[in-house]
N, C-alpha and C positions, 0 to 999 in steps of 0.2 A: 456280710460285713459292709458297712458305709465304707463310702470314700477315705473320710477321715482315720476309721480301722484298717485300710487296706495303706494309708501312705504311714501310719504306725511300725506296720507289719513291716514295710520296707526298708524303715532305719536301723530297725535289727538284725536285718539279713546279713552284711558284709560288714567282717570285723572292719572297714575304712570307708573314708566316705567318699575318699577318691583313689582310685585305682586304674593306674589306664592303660587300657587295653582295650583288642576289639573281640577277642580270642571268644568271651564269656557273651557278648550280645550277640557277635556272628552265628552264635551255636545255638541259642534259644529263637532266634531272628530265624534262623532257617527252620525250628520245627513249627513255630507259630505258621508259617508260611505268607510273610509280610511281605507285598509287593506292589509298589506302586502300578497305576496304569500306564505304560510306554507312551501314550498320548498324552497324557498331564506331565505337562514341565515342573521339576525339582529344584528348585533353589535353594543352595545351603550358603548361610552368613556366618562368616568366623571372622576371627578379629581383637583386637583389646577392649576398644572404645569402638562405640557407634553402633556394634549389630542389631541392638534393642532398635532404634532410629531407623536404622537400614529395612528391619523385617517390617514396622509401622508402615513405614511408606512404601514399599514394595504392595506390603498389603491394603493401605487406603488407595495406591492406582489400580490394580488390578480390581478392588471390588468397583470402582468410579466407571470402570472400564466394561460393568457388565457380568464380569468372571466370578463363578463361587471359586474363592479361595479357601484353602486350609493351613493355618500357622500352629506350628510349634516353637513357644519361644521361652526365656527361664532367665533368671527363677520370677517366681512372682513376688507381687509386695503384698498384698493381704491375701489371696487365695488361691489355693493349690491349680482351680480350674482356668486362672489367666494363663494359664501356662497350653492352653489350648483352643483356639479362637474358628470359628466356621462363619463365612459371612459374616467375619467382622465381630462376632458376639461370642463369649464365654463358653463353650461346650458343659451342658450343666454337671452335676457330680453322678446322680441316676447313669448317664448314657457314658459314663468312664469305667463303670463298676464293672458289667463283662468284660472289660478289656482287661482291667489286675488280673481278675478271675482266670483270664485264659494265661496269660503269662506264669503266671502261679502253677498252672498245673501241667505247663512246659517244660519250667524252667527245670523239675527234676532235681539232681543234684548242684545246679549251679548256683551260685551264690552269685547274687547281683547287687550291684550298690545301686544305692535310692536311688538316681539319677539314672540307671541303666534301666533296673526295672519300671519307672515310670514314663519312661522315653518309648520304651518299647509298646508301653500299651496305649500310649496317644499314637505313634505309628502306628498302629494295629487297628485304632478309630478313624486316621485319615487315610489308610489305604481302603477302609471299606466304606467309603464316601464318594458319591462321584463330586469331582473337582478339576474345574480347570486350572488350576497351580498350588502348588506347594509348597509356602516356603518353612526352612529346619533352620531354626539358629544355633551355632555348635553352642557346646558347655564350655568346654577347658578346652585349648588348644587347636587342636585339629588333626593332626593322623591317627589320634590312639581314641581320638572322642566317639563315644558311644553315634554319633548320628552319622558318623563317616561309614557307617556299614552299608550305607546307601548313596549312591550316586550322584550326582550333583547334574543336571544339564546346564548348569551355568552355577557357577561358587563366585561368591564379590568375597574378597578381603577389605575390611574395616580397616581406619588404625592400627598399627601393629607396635607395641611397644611393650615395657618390662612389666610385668606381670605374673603372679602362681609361679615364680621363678625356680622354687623348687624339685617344680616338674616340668617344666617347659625350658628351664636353662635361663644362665644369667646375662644377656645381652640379647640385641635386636635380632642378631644374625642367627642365631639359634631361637628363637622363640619364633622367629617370622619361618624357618624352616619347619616347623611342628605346623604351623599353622597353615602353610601351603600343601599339607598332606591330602585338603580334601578335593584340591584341583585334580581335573581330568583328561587323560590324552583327547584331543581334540572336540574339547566341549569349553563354551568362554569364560575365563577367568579373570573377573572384572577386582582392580587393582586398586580402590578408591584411595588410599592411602599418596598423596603427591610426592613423599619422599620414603619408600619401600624399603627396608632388607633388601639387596642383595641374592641372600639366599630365594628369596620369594620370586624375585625375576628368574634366578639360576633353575629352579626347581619347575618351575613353569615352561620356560625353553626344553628344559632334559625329557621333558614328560610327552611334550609337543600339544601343550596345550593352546587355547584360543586366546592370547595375553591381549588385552585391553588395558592401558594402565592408563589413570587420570594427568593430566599435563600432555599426554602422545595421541594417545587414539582418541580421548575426548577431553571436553576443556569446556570451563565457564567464563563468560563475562557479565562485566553488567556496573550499576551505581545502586546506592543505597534504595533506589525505589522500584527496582526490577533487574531480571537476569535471564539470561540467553544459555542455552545449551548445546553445547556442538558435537554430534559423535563420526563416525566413518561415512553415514550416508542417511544420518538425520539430525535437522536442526529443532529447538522449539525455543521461539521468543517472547518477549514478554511477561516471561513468569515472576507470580508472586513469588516471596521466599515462605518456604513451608515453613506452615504454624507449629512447627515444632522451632521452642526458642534457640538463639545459640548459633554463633559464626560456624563453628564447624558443622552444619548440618548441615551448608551450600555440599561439604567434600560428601556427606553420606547421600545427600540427595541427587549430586550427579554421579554416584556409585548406581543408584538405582536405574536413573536414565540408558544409564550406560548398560543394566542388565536388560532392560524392557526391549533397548537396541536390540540386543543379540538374539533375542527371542524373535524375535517382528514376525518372520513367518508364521511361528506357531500361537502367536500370543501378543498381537497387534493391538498398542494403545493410539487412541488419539489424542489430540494437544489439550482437547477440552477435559479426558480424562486425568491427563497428566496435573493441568491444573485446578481442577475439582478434588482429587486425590492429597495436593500439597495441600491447599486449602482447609481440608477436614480433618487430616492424620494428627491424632491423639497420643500422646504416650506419656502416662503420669508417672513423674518422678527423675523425669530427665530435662532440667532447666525449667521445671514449671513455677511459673510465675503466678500466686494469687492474689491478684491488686486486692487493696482495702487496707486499711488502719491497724497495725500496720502492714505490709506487704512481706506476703510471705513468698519464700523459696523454695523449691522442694529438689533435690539433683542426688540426683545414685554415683557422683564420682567418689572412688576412694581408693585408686593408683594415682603415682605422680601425673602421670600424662592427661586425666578426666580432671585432677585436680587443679592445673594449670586452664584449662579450657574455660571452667565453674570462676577461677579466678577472672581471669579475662572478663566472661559475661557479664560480672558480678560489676567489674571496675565501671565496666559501658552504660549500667543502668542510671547514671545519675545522681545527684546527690541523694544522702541519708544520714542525718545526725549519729547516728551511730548502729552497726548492725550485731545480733546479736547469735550465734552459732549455736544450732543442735548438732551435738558430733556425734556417733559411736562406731567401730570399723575392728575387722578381726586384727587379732595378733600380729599377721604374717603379715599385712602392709605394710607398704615404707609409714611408720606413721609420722617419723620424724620427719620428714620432708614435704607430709602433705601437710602439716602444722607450719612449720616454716612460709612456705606458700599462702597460707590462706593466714598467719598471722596478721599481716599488715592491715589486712579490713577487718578483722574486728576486734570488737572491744570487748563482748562479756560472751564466755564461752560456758554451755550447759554440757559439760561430758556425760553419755548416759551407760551404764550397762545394758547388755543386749542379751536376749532369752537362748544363748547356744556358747557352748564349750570351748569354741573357735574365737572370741571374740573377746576382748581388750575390754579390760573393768576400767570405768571410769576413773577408777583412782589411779591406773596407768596410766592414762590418756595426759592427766592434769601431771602425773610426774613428766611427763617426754616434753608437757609445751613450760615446763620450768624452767629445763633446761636448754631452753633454745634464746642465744644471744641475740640483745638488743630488744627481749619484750616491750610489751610497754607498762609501766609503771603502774597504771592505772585501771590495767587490765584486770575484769572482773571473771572468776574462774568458780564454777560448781558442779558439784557431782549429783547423781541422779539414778535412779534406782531403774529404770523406765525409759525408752522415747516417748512418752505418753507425759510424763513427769516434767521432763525433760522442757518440753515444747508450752508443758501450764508455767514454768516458772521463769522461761526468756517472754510470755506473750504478758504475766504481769509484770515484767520488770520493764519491757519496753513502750517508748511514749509513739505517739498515734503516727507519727512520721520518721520512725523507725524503721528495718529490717530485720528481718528474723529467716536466716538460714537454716534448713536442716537440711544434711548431707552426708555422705560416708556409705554405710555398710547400706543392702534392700533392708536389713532391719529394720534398722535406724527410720529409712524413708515410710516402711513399712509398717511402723509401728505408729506413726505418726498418723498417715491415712486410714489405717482399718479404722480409725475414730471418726471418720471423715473426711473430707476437707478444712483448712483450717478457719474457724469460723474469726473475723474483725471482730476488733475490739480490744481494748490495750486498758489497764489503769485507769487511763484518764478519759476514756469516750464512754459516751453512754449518759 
């Protein structure tokens, strides 16, 4: 079986497609015999916002630094195998095939959802890799998530805010408690988040973990053309802001510092790594900006909380005669709120439908921003069969000094990139 046959085979495993528990990976995880090396430090990223950003640069300083790293991170935007990176590069689909293979003939009677089954056989690829780090980005939450059956020698919480509320509970204070699950009795639990749950700090103290929280144990300064990092018993100044776009990437970048801190003995960076690593760290689809005629947008937010951020960045970039939105986002988002929010900057919105059952038909999208007060009169509204569609019909409507967003669901972003990047060119150039 290809790659492609074996992530087939996985969607029709488990009548749901999320189901959490650790009950079913704990039990397959032990017969596979999945074990990291005790020598290679484990990093797990959970969070609302930011893990994707977190794992990037965790992973561009660590390889700056020398180190083979091995990431697991999710989901991808055009291909199964971004979801597992060795030195930096794609694990190709050939070298994943054994690993279904083995899980498959484990698993036995257990039924595994896609996400369990295919976590377990990229763990099953980076535990038999020598590597000097490791970083897991959880899925959903964090004490029931399939990658909490492992360890953490240091766990950072990202932003924590309302999210999958269905299964994670409907406020900060219980969702930031799911999410603290994957902290460990005395191993560092870096806090990036400046204004925490509660529960997140409670749950860290009870457990006697190693609490690092951002604004106490470490802190940034700096002005608009450089920035300083301060942790317990290391500084690093003059830092660029990492090339990942977007104010809030100072709070995930000194999330990271703050983890490289706690490692120092086992896993010592230098300043020149530190700033070679900001400098080069790549993550398409999260605030990426592609200058040219006109200038496109690319951002994975589609919770209020990413959706105010995109808002912010969006407002700082400068004028633009008018910008013009690719949406598409599943059902269970706030959709009404993140329309509200992002109403005010633009003018012609492309709603698209998306290739999965989960997900809000465009002609939802276009009813929820009808009814939101104070539109604008003039606001230009379409539907769209495609994010592919989607992105042809705002890039010929718009003139050469225009904007063009597309944002919301990996879909959405996803559907957009597997065609490329999005190539200048508008109506009226050429």
């Amino acid at each position: 079986m290809t790659l492609d046959e074996w992530l087939a085979h996985c969607e029709r495993l488990h009548p749901k497609t999320i189901e959490l528990t650790l009950e079913r990976v704990a039990t397959v995880k032990a017969r596979l015999g999945i074990r990291f090396d005790p020598a290679t430090p484990v990093v797990i990223v959970g969070g609302t916002n930011g893990k994707g950003s977190t794992c990037a640069m965790l992973e561009a300083i660590g390889l700056a630094a020398g180190y083979r790293v091995g990431l697991f991170s999710k989901p991808h935007l055009v291909r199964f195998e971004e979801r597992c990176r060795i030195d930096g590069e794609n694990v190709p689909a050939e070298a994943l095939v054994p690993h279904f293979e083995a899980v498959e003939a484990a698993r036995g009677e257990v039924s595994l959802t896609y996400f369990e089954f295919t976590f377990l056989a990229i763990a099953r690829l980076l535990a038999a890799t020598p590597l000097d780090l490791v970083i897991l980005e959880v899925g959903l939450g964090g004490r029931f998530d399939a990658v909490n059956v492992f360890d953490a020698d240091c766990a950072v919480l990202t932003s924590i805010d309302i999210d999958h509320a269905e299964f994670l509970g409907p406020d900060r204070e219980t969702i930031g408690r799911e999410k603290a699950g994957i902290l460990r009795r005395g191993k560092p639990a870096i806090i990036s988040d400046p204004l925490p749950p509660k529960s997140v700090i409670d749950e860290a103290r009870a457990i006697g973990a190693d609490l690092r929280r951002a604004g106490v144990d470490f802190r940034t300064s700096g002005d608009r053309q450089q920035w300083s990092w301060e942790g317990r018993a290391t500084r690093f100044s003059g830092l660029a802001y990492p090339a990942l776009r977007g104010a809030n990437q100072l709070l995930n970048a000194a999330g990271v510092l703050a983890a490289f801190e706690s490692l120092r003995e086992r896993l010592p960076v230098s300043a020149q790594a530190v700033r070679s690593g900001f400098a080069r760290v790549e993550l398409p689809g999260r605030f990426q900006v592609v200058a040219g005629e006109p200038t496109f947008v690319l951002d994975v937010a589609h919770n209020p909380h990413s959706i105010a951020a995109l808002a912010a960045n969006l407002d700082q970039m400068g004028f633009f005669p008018r910008t013009h939105a690719v949406f598409g986002a599943m059902r269970d988002k706030d959709i009404a709120i993140i329309l509200a929010k992002m109403a005010p900057l633009v003018d012609a919105w492309h709603f698209t439908d998306l290739p999965t059952p989960r997900a809000a038909r465009a002609a939802e999208l276009a009813a929820s921003l009808a009814t939101l007060p104070g539109l604008k009169a003039e606001v230009v509204v379409a539907e769209h069969a495609s994010p592919a569609a989607a992105l042809a019909a705002a890039a010929a409507a718009a003139d050469p000094v225009d904007r063009i967003v597309v944002f919301g669901s990996f879909y959405t972003v996803g559907g957009v990139l597997a065609q490329g990047l999005p190539r200048q060119g508008s109506r009226h150039t050429g």
